[in-house]
KEZA-193754 format. One record per residue (C-alpha): residue number from 1; residue in three letters; x, y, z. Coordinates in steps of 0.02 Angstrom, whole numbers, plus 50000, padded with zeros to 5 digits. Example, Ala and Ser with C-alpha at 12.3 -4.5 7.8 and 13.67 -1.06 7.14 Angstrom:
<nodes>
<node><num>1</num><residuo>ALA</residuo><X>50615</X><Y>49775</Y><Z>50390</Z></node>
<node><num>2</num><residuo>SER</residuo><X>50684</X><Y>49947</Y><Z>50357</Z></node>
</nodes>
This chain:
<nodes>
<node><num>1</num><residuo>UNK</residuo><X>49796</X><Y>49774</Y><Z>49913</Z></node>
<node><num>2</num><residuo>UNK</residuo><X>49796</X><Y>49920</Y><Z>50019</Z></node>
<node><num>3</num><residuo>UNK</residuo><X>49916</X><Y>50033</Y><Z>50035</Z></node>
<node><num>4</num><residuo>UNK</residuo><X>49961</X><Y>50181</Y><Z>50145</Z></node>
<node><num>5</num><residuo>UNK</residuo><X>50027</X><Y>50319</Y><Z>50022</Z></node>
<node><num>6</num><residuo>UNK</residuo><X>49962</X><Y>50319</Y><Z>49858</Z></node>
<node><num>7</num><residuo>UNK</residuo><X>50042</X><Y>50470</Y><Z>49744</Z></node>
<node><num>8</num><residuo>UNK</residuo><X>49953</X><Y>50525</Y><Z>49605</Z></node>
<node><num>9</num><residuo>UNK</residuo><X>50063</X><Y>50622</Y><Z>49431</Z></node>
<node><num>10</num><residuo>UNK</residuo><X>49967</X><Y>50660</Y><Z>49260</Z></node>
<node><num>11</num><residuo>UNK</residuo><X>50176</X><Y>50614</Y><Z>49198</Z></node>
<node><num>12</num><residuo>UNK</residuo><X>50278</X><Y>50467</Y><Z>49228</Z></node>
<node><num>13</num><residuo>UNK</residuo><X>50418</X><Y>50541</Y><Z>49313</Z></node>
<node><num>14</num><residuo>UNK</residuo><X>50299</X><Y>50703</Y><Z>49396</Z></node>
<node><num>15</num><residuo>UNK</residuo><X>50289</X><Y>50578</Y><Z>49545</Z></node>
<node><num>16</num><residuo>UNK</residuo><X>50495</X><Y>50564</Y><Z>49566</Z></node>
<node><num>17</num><residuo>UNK</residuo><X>50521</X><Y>50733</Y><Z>49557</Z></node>
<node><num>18</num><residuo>UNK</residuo><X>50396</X><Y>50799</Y><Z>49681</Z></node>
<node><num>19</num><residuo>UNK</residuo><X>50409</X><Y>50687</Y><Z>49810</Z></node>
<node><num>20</num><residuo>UNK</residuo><X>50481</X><Y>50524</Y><Z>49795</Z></node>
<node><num>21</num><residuo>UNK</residuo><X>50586</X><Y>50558</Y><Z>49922</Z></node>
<node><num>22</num><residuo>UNK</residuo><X>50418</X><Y>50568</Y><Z>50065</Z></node>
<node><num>23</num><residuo>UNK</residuo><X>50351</X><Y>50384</Y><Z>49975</Z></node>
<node><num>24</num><residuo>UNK</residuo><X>50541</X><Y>50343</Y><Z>50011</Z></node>
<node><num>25</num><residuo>UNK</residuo><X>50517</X><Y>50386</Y><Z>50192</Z></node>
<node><num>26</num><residuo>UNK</residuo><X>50363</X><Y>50279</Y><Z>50203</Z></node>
<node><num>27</num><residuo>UNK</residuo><X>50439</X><Y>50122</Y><Z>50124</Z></node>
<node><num>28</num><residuo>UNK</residuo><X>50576</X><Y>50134</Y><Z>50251</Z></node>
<node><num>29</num><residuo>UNK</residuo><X>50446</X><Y>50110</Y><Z>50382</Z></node>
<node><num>30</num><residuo>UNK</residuo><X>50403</X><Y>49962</Y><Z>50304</Z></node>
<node><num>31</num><residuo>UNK</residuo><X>50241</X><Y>50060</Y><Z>50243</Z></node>
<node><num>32</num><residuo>UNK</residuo><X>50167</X><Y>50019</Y><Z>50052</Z></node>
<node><num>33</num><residuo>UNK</residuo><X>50163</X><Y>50159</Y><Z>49948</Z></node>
<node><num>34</num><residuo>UNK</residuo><X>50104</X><Y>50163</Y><Z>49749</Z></node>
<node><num>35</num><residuo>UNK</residuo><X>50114</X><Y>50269</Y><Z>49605</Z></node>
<node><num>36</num><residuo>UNK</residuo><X>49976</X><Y>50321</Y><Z>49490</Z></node>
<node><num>37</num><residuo>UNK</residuo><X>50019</X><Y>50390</Y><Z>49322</Z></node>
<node><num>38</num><residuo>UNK</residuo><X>49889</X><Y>50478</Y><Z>49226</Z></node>
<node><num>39</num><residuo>UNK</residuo><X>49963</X><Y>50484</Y><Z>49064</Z></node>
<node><num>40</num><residuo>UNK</residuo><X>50098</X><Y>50375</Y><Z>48971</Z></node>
<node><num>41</num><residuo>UNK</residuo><X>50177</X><Y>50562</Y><Z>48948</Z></node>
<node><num>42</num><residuo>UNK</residuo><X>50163</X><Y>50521</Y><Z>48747</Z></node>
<node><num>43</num><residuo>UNK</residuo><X>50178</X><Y>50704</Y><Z>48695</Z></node>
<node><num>44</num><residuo>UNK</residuo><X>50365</X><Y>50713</Y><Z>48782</Z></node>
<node><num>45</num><residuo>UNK</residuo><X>50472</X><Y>50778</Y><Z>48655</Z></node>
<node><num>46</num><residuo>UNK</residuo><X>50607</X><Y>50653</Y><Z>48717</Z></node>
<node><num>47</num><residuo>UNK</residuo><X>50600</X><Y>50443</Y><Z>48727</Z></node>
<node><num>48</num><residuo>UNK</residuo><X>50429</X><Y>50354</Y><Z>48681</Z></node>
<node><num>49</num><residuo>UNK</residuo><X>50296</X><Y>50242</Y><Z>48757</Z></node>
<node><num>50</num><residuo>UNK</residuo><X>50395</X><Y>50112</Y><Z>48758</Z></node>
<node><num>51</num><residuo>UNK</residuo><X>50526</X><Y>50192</Y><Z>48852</Z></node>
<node><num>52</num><residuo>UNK</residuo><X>50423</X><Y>50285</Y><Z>48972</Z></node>
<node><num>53</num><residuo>UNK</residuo><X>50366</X><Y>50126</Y><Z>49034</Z></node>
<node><num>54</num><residuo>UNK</residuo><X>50538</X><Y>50066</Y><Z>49061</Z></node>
<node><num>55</num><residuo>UNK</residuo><X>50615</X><Y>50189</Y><Z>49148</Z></node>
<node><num>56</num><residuo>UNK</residuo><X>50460</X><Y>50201</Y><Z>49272</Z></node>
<node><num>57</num><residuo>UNK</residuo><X>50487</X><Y>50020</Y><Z>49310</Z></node>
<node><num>58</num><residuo>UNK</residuo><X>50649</X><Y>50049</Y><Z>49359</Z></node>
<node><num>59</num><residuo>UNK</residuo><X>50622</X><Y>50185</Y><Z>49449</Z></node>
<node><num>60</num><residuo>UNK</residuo><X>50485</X><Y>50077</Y><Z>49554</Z></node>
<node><num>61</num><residuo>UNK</residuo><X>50608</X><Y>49963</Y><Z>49581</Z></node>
<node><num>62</num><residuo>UNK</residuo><X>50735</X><Y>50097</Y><Z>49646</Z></node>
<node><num>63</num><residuo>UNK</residuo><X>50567</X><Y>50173</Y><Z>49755</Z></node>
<node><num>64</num><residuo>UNK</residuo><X>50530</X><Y>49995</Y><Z>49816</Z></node>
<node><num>65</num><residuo>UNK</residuo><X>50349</X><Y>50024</Y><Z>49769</Z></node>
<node><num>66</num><residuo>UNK</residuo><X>50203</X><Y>49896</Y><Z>49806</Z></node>
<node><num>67</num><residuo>UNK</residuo><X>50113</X><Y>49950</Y><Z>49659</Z></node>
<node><num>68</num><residuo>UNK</residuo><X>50110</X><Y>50048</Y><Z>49487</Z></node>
<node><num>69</num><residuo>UNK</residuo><X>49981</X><Y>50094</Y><Z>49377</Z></node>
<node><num>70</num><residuo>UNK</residuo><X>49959</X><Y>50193</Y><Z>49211</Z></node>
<node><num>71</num><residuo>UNK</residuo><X>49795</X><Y>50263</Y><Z>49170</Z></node>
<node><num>72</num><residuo>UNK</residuo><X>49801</X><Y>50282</Y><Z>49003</Z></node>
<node><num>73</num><residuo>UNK</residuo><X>49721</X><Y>50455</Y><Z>49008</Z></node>
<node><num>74</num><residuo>UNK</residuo><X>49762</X><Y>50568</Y><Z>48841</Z></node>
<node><num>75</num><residuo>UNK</residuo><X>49919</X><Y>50669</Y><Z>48886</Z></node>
<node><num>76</num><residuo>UNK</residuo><X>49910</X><Y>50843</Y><Z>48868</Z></node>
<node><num>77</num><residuo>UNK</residuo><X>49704</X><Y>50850</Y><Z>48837</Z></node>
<node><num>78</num><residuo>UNK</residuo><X>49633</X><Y>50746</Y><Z>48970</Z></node>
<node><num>79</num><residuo>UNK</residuo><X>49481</X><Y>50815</Y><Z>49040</Z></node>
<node><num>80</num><residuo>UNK</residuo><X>49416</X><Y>50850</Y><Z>49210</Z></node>
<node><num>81</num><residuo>UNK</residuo><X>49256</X><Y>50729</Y><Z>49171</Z></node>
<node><num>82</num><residuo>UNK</residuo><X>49138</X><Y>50585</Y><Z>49224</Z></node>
<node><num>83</num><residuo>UNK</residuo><X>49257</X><Y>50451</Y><Z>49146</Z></node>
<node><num>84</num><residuo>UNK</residuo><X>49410</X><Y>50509</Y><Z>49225</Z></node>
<node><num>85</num><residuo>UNK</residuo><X>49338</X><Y>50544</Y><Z>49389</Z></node>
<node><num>86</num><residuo>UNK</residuo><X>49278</X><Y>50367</Y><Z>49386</Z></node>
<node><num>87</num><residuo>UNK</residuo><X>49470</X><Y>50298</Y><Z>49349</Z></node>
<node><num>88</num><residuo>UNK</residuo><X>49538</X><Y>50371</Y><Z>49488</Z></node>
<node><num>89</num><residuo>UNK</residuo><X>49404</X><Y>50308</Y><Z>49601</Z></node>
<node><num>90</num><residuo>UNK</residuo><X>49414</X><Y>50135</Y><Z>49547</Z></node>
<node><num>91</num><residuo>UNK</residuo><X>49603</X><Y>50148</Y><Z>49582</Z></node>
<node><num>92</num><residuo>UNK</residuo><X>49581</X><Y>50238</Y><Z>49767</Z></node>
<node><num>93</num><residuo>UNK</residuo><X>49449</X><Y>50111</Y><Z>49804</Z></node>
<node><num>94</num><residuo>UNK</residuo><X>49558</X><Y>49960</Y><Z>49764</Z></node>
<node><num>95</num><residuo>UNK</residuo><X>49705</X><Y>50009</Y><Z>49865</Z></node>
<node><num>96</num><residuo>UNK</residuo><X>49609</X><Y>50097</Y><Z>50010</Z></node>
<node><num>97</num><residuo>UNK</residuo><X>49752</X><Y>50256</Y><Z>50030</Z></node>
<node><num>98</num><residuo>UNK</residuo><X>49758</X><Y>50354</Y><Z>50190</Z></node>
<node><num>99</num><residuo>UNK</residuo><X>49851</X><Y>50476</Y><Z>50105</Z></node>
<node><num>100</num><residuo>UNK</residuo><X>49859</X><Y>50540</Y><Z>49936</Z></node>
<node><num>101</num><residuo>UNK</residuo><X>49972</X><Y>50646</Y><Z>49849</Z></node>
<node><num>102</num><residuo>UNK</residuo><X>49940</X><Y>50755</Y><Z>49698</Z></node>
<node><num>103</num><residuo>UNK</residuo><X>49995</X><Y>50872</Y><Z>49579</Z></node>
<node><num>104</num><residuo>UNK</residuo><X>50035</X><Y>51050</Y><Z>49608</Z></node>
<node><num>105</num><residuo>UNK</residuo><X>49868</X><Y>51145</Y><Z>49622</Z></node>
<node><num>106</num><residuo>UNK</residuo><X>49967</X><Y>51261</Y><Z>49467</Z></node>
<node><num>107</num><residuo>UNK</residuo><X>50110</X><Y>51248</Y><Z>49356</Z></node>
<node><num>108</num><residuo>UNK</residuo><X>50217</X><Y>51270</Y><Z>49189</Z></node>
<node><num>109</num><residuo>UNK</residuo><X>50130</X><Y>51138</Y><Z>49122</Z></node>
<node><num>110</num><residuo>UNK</residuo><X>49930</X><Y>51161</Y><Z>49114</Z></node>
<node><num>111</num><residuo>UNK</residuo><X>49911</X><Y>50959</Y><Z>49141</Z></node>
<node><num>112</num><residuo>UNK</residuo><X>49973</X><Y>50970</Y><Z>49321</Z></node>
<node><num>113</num><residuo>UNK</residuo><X>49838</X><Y>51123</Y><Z>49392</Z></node>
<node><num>114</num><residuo>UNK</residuo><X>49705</X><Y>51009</Y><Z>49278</Z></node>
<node><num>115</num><residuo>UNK</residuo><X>49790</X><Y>50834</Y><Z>49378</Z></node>
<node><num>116</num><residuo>UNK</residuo><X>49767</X><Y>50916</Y><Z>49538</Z></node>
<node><num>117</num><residuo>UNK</residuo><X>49577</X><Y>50949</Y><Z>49511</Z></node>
<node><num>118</num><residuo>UNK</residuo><X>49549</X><Y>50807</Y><Z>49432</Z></node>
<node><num>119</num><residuo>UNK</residuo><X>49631</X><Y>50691</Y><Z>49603</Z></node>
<node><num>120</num><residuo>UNK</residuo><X>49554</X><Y>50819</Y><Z>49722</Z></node>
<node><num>121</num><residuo>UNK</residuo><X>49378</X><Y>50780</Y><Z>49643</Z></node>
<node><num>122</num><residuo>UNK</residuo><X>49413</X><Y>50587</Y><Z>49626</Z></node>
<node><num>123</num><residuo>UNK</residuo><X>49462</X><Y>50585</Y><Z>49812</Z></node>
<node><num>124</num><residuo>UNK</residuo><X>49296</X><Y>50654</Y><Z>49890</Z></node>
<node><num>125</num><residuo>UNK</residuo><X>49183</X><Y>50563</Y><Z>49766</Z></node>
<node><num>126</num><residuo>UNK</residuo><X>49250</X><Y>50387</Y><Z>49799</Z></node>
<node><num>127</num><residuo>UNK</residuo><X>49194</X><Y>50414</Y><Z>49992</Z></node>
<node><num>128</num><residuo>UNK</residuo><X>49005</X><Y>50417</Y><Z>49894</Z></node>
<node><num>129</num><residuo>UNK</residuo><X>48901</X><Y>50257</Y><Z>49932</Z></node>
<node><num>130</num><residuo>UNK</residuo><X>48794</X><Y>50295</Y><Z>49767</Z></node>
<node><num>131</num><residuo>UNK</residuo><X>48947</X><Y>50327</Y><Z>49653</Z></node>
<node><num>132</num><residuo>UNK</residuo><X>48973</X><Y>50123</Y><Z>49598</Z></node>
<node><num>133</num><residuo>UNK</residuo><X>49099</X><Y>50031</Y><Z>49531</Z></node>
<node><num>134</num><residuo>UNK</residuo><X>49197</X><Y>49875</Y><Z>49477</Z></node>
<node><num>135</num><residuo>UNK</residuo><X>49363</X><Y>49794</Y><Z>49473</Z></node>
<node><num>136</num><residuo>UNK</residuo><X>49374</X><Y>49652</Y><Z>49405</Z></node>
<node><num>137</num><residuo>UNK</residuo><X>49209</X><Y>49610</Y><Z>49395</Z></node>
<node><num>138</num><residuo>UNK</residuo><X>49186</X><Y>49642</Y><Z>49572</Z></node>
<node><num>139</num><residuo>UNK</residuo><X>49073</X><Y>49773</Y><Z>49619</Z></node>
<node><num>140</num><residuo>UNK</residuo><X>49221</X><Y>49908</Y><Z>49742</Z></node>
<node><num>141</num><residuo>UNK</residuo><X>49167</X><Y>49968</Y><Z>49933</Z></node>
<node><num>142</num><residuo>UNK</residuo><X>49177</X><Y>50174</Y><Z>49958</Z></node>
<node><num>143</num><residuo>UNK</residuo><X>49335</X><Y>50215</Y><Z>50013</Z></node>
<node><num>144</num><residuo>UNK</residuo><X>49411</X><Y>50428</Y><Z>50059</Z></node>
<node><num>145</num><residuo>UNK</residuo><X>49566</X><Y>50473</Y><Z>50089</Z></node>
<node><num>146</num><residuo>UNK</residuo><X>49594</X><Y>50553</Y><Z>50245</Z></node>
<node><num>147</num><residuo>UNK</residuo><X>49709</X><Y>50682</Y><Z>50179</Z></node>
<node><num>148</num><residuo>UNK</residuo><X>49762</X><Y>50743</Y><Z>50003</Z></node>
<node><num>149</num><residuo>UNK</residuo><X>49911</X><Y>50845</Y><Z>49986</Z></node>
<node><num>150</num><residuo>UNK</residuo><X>49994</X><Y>50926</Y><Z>49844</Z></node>
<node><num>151</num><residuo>UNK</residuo><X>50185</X><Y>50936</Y><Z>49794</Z></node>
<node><num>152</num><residuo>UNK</residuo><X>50257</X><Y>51058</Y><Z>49730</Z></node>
<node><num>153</num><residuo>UNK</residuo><X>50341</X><Y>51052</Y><Z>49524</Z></node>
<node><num>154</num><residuo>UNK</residuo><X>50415</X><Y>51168</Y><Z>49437</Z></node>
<node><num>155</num><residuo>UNK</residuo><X>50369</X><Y>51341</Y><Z>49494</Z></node>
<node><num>156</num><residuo>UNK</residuo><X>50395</X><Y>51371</Y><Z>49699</Z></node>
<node><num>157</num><residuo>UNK</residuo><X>50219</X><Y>51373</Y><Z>49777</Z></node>
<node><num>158</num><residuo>UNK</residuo><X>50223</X><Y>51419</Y><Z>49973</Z></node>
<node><num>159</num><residuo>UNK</residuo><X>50202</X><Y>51256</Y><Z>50061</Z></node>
<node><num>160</num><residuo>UNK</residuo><X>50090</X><Y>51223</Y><Z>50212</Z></node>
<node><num>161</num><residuo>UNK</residuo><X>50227</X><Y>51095</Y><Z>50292</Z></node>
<node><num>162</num><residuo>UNK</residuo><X>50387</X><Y>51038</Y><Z>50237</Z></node>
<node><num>163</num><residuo>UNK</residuo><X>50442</X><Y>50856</Y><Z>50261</Z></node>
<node><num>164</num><residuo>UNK</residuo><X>50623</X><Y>50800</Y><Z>50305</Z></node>
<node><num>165</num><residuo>UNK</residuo><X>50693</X><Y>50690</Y><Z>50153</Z></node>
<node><num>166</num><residuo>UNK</residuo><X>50883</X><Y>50692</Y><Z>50210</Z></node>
<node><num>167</num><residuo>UNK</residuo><X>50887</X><Y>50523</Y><Z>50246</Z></node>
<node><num>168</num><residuo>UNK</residuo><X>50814</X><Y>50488</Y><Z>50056</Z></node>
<node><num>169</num><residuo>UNK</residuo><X>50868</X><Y>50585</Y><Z>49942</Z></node>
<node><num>170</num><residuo>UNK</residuo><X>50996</X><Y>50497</Y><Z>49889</Z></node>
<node><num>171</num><residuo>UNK</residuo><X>50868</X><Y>50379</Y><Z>49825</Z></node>
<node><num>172</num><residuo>UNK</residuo><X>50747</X><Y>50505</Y><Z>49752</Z></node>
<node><num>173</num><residuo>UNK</residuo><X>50881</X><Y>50563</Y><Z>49633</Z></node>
<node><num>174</num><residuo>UNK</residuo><X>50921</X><Y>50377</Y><Z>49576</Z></node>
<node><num>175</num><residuo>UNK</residuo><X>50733</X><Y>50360</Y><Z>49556</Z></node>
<node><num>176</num><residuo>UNK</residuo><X>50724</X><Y>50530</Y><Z>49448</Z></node>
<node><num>177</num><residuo>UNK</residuo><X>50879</X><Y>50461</Y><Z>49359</Z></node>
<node><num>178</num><residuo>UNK</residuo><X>50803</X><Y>50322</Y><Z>49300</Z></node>
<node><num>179</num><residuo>UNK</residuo><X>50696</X><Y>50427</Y><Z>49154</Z></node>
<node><num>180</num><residuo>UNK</residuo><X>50874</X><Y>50434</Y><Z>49051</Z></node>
<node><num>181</num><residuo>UNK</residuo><X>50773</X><Y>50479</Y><Z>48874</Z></node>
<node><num>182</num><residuo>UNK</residuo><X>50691</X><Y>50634</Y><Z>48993</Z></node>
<node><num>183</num><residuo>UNK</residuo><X>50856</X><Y>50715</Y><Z>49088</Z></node>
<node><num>184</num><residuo>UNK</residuo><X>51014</X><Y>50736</Y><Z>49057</Z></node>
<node><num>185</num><residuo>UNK</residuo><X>51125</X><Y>50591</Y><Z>48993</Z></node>
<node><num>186</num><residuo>UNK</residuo><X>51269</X><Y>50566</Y><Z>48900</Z></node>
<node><num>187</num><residuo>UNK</residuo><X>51186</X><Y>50437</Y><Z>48797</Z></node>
<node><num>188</num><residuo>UNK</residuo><X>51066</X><Y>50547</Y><Z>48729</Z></node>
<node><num>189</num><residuo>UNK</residuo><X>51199</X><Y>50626</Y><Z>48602</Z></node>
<node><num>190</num><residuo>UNK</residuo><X>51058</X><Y>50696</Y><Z>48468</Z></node>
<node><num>191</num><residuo>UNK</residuo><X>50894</X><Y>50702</Y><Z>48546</Z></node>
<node><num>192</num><residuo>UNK</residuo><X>50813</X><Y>50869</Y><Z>48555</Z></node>
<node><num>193</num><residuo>UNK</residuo><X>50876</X><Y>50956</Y><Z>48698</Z></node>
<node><num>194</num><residuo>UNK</residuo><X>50713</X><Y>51018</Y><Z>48831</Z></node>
<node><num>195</num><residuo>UNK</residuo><X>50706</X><Y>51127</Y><Z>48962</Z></node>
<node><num>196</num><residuo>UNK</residuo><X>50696</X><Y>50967</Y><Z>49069</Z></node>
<node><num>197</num><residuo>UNK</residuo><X>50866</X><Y>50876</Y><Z>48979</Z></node>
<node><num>198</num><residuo>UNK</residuo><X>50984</X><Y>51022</Y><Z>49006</Z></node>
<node><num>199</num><residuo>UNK</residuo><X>51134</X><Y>50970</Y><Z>49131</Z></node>
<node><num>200</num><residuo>UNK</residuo><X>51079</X><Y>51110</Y><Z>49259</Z></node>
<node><num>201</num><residuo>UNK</residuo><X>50908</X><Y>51030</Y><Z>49301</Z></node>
<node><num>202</num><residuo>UNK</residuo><X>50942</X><Y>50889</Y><Z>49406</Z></node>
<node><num>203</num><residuo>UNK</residuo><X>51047</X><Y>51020</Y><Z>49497</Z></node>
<node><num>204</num><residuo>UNK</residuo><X>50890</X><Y>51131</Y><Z>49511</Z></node>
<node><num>205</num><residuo>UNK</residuo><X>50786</X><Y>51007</Y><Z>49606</Z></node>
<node><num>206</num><residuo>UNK</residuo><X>50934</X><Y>50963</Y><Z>49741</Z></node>
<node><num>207</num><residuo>UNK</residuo><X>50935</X><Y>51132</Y><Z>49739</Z></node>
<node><num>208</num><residuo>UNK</residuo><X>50754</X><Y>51165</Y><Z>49783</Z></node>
<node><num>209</num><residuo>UNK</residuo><X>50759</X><Y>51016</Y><Z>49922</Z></node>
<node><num>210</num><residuo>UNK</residuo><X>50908</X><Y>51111</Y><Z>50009</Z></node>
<node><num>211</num><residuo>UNK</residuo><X>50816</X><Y>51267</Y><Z>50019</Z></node>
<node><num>212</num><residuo>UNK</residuo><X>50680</X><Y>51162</Y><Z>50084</Z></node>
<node><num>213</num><residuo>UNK</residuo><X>50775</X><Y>51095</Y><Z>50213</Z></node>
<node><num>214</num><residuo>UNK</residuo><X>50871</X><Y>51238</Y><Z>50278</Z></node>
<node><num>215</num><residuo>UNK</residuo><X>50677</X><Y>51318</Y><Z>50326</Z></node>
<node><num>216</num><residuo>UNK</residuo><X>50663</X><Y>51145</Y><Z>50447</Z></node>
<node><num>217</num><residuo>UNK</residuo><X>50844</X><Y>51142</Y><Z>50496</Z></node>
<node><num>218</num><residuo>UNK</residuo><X>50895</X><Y>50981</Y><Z>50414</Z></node>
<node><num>219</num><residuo>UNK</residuo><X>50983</X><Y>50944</Y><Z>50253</Z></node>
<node><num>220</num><residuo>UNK</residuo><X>50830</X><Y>50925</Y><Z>50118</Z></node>
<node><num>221</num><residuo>UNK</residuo><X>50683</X><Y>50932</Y><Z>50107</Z></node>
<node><num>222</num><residuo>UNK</residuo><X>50512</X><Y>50922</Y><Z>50027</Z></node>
<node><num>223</num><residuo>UNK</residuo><X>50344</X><Y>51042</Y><Z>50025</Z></node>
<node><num>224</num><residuo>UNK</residuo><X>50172</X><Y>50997</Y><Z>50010</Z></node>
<node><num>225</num><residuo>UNK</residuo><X>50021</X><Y>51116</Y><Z>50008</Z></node>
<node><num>226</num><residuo>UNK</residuo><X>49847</X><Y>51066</Y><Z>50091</Z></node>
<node><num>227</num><residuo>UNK</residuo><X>49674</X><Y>51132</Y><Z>50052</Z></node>
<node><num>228</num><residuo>UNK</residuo><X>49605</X><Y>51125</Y><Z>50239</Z></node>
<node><num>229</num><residuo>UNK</residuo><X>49711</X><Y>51170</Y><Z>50394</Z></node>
<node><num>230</num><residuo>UNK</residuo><X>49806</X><Y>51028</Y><Z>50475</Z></node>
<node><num>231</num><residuo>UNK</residuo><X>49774</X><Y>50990</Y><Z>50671</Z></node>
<node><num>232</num><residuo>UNK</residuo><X>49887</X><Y>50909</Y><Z>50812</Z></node>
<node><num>233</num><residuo>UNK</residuo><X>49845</X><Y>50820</Y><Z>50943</Z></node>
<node><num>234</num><residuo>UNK</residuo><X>49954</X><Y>50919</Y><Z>51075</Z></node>
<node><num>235</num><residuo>UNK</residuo><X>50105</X><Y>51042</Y><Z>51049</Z></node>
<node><num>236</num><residuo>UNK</residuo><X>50261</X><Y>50910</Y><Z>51092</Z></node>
<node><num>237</num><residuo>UNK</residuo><X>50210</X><Y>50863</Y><Z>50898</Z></node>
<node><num>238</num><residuo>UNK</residuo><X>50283</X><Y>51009</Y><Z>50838</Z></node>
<node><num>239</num><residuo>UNK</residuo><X>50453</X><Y>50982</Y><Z>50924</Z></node>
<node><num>240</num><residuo>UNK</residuo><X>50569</X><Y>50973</Y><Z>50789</Z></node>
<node><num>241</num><residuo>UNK</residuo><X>50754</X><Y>51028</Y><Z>50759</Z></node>
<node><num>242</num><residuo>UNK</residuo><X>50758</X><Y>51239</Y><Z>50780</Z></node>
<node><num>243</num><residuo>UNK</residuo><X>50809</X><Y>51319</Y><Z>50591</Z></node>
<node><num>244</num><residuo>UNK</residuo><X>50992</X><Y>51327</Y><Z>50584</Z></node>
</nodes>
């Protein structure tokens, strides 16, 4: 059951936006990547449950993911506590990620700075021989992540590196596209219109990957903050294509 990217959103659909199109990279390399959602996103004032659940089905299918979970965490007051820690650890423990990705460290909405603490946390406690737990009825080995990195949402945060997503991004907007009740669609005639369902959005976040790009000299890309300074083995892993 392990996998090599695991990325972590309190929202369904926080996951797509950020940086489906990096998990898209890694299932191209024939690499297994899953989602973890927090939060069934039941305070959205667009779609329902139900729906949610849908659309981030399809949008797994779209992603190619190995595996999806839902947390079931209280959306908009979960709490950076014992109980929560604890999910997330039984998760990272099961499928054994080298690499997790979380929400931005801050953001418009308060659940994605409180996500980001609350992963961060979960991430260095599961590496804790005295912290047990189960799945299944099976008592779970320790297990850290080597690295957890944050994408960035809704307001710009400087990154620390940017990834290329040219080659995927075609398939990170189908993937976003999939959460119909939450963006823009011409089937939604009626529902309450959101800063998130206006016809400009979508644009905004191509937007955001070209500006991306342009700083790595490629067509679009993604950025991703880390906590601790990154290292390299020698400098012919920093040869990359020169900014245009």
């Amino acid at each position: 059951m392990k996998v090599n990217v695991m990325a972590i959103g309190a929202h369904p659909d926080d996951v797509e936006l950020g940086c489906a199109g990096t998990l898209y990279n890694h299932v191209r390399k024939g690499q297994k990547v899953a989602i973890v959602d927090l939060t069934e996103g039941e305070l959205g004032s667009r779609g329902t449950i139900a729906t949610r659940y849908t659309e981030a089905a399809a949008a797994s299918a779209v992603l190619q993911l190995s595996y999806r979970h839902n947390l079931k965490m209280e959306d908009g007051f979960f709490e950076l506590n014992r109980a929560n820690i604890l999910k997330i650890v039984q998760i990272l423990r099961l499928h054994q990620p080298d690499v997790v990705l979380a929400n931005a460290p801050s953001d418009r909405h308060p659940d994605h700075g409180r996500a980001a603490a609350l992963i961060r946390d979960a991430a260095f406690l599961s590496g804790l021989i005295k912290i047990e737990t189960e799945w299944e009825g099976k008592p779970q080995e320790p297990w850290r992540p080597k690295r957890v990195f944050h994408y960035i949402q809704d307001r710009f945060l400087e990154p620390s590196f940017i990834v290329d997503v040219s080659e995927s991004m075609e398939v990170k907007m189908e993937s976003v596209k999939c959460y119909g009740t939450q963006f823009f669609s011409e089937s939604n005639d009626g529902a309450p219109v959101t800063y998130i369902s206006s016809e400009k959005f979508l644009d905004k976040i191509k937007d955001r990957a070209s500006l991306l790009g342009k700083r790595i000299g490629v067509t679009y890309g993604e950025g991703f903050i880390s906590d601790t300074n990154l290292g390299i083995a020698d400098l012919d892993q920093l040869l990359y294509p020169e900014i245009a």
